[in-house]
N, C-alpha and C positions, 0 to 999 in steps of 0.2 A: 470745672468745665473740661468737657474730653476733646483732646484734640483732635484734628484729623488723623494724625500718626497712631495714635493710640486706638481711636474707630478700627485702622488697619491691622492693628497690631490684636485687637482684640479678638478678630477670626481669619484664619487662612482666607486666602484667594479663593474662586469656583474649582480653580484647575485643582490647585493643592488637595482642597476638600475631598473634591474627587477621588484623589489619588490615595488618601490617608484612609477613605470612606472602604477603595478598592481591596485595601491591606485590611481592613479592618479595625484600624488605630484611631476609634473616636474617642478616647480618652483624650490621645494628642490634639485634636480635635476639640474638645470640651474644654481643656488645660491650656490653650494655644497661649493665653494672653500669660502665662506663667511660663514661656520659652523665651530663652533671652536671642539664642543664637540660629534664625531664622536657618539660616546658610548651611549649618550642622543637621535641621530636620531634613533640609531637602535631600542631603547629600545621604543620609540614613535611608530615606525612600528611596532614593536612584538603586541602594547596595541592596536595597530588599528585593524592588523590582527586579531587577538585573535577576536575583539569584531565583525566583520563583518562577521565571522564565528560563532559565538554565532546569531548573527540578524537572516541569513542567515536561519542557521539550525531552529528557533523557527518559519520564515516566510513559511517554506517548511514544517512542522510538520502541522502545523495549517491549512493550502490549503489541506494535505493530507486529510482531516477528518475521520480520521482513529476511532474516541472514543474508549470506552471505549474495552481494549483486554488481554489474555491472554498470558504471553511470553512464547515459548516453550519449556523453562524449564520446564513446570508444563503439556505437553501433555502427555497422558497417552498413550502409544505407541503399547502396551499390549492389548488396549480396542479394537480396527478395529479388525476385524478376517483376512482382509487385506488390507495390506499400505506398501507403499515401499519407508523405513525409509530412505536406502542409497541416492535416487532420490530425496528425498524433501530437504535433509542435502544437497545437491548438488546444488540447486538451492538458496539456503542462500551464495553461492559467486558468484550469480549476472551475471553469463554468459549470463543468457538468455534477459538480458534487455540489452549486445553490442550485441549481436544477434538478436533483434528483436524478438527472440522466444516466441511466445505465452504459457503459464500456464494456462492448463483447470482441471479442479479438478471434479471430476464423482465421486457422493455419493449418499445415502440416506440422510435422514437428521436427523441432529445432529450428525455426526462423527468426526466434526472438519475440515471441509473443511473453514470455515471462520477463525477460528483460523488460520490457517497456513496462509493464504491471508493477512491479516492484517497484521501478523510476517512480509510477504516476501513484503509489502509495507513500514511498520517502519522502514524495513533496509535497504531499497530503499533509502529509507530519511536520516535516520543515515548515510550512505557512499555516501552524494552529492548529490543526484539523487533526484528529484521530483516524486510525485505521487500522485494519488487521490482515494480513495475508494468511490465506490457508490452503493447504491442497488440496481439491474435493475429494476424493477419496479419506481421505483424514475428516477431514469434516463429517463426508457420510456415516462414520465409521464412530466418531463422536454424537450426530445426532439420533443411530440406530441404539446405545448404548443405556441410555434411560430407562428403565423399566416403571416407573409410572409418567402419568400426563405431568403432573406438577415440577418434577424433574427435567423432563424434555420442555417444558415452557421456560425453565429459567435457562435451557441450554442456548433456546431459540432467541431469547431474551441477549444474554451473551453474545451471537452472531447479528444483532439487530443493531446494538448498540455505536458500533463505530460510523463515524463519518462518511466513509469509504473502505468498503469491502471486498475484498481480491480472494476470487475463487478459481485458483488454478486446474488448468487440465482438465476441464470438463469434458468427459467422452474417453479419457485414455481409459479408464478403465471399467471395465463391465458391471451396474448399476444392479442393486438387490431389487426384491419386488416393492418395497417402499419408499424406496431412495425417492421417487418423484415425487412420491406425496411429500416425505418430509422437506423437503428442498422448494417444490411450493409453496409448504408452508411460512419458508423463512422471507424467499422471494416476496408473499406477499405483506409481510410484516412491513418489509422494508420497502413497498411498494409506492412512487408517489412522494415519500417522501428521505432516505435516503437513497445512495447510488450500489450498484454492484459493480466492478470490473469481473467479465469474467474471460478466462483463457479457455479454447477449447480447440478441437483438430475437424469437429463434426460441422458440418451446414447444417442448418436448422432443419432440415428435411429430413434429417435422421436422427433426429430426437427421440424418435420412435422407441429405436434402438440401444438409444441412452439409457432409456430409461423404461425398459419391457413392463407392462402388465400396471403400466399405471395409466389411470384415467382422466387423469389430469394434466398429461404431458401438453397437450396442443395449449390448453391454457396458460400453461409453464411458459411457452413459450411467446404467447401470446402479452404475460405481463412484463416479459424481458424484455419485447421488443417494442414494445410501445411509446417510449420514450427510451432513443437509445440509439448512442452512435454505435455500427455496428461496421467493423475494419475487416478488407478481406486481405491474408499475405497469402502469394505465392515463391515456390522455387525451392531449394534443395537446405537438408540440414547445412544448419554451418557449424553445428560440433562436429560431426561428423568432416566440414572442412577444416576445421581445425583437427579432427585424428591425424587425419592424413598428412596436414603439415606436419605435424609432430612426427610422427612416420619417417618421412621423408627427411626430415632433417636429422634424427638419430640415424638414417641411413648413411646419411654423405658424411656422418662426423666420425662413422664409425672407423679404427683404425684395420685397413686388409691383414689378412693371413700371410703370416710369414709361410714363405717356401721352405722346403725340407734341406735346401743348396743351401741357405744363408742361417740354418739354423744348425748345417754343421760347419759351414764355416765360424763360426761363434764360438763351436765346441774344441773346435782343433785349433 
C-alpha cells in the first residue's frame, strides 16, 4: 500500500515541475522518486536559475551595445527650456515596447535626447527585454553594404530582431538616395509589432530632406508616427555647457605669470 508521503514523494510539486521542466531536467523529473534529499534538488535549481539569469542578462547587455552612458539620476531637468519630465518618467515602465509604440525624440543637439535613449534601452535590458542601440548613419552605412537581396534580408532580419531598437541621430547627417527606402524597409518589418526609439534634430516636416529622392519618405513617416509617443526638447546644448564650464575652471585654477621683479629677485 503507497502512502500518502510516498504519492508525494513519487513526483515533484506543479511549481517544482515547472521549474525542472524550465531547466530542462526531466530526467530529475522522471527519477524524482529515486531523490533522497528533496532540499539539495531545490537548492541546485535556485544555483542554476540564479546563474542562467546572470548569463542571460550579461548576453543581452553586451548585443545591446549601448557604451558608454549617463543614468538619469544625473539629468539635469532644469537645463531644456522644454521637456516633459512626467512623459519620459512614463515610458521607464516599458508600456510602449507591449505596445509596439514607437519613442521619437525632436531636439536640437546636445539636450540629452541620447541620454535618455540609452536609459530607456539599459532598462529594456535590465527588465528581460532585448535591445540594440545604433547610430543611423552606422546602420545606413551597414544596410547600403549588401550586395544581393538575400544578404540585405538577413541584415534587416538582424535590425528587426530586438525588443526595442534605438536609432540615434536621425537627420544629423545627410541620407544617400536609398537610405529611405532602406530604413522603410526596416521600419515596416518592425511595424505594429516591435517598437523604435528613434533620436533626431529634424521635425517631421523635413524629412523631406532626410531623406532626398526617396518616394517613400511621407510613408516613413507616416508608419513612425502612427503609434508613437513623440517628445519635443527645447533650449541650448549642454556639452557645449559643460565646454564652457570646463573652460572656465581650468581658467581660475590656472596659476598667473610671474613678473620679471620676482623672477630676478629669485635669481639674486
Amino acid at each position: 500500500m503507497t502512502t500518502k508521503s510516498n504519492q508525494t514523494k513519487a513526483s515533484p510539486n506543479d511549481e517544482m515541475r515547472s521549474r525542472l521542466g524550465h531547466l530542462g531536467l526531466f530526467g530529475v523529473i522522471a527519477h524524482w522518486q529515486e531523490i533522497d534529499a528533496d532540499d539539495v534538488v531545490e537548492r541546485i535549481v535556485d544555483f542554476e536559475e540564479t546563474e542562467r539569469r546572470r548569463r542571460s542578462l550579461e548576453r543581452r547587455v553586451k548585443a545591446a551595445q549601448i557604451g558608454k552612458m549617463k543614468v538619469m539620476a544625473n539629468f539635469e531637468w532644469g537645463w531644456p527650456t522644454k521637456v516633459d519630465r512626467d512623459a519620459i518618467d512614463d515610458l521607464f515602465r516599458l508600456d510602449f515596447v507591449e505596445e509596439a509604440a514607437n519613442v521619437i525624440l525632436v531636439g536640437p543637439n546636445g539636450i540629452g535626447k541620447t541620454m535618455i535613449a540609452k536609459n530607456l534601452a539599459h532598462h529594456a535590458v535590465m527588465n528581460g527585454k532585448s535591445a540594440l542601440f545604433v547610430n543611423a548613419a552606422d546602420l545606413m552605412n551597414d544596410l547600403r553594404r549588401p550586395e544581393s537581396s538575400s544578404a540585405l534580408a538577413r541584415r534587416l532580419a538582424h535590425y528587426a530582431k530586438p525588443d526595442v531598437l534605438v536609432v540615434d541621430e536621425v537627420g544629423y547627417l545627410a541620407a544617400g538616395d536609398r537610405d529611405g527606402d532602406l530604413f522603410f524597409q526596416l521600419v515596416s518589418r518592425r511595424y505594429e509589432k516591435k517598437p523604435i526609439v528613434i533620436t533626431t534634430n529634424k521635425p517631421f516636416t523635413e524629412w523631406n530632406s532626410v531623406f532626398p529622392n526617396s518616394a517613400c519618405a511621407v510613408t516613413l513617416v507616416d508608419r513612425l508616427v502612427h503609434k508613437a509617443e513623440i517628445l519635443l526638447f527645447e533650449g541650448n546644448s549642454y556639452r557645449l555647457k559643460e565646454a564652457k564650464e570646463r573652460e572656465e575652471k581650468k581658467r581660475s585654477t590656472k596659476r598667473p605669470p610671474r613678473s620679471k621683479n620676482s623672477a630676478n629677485r629669485e635669481i639674486s
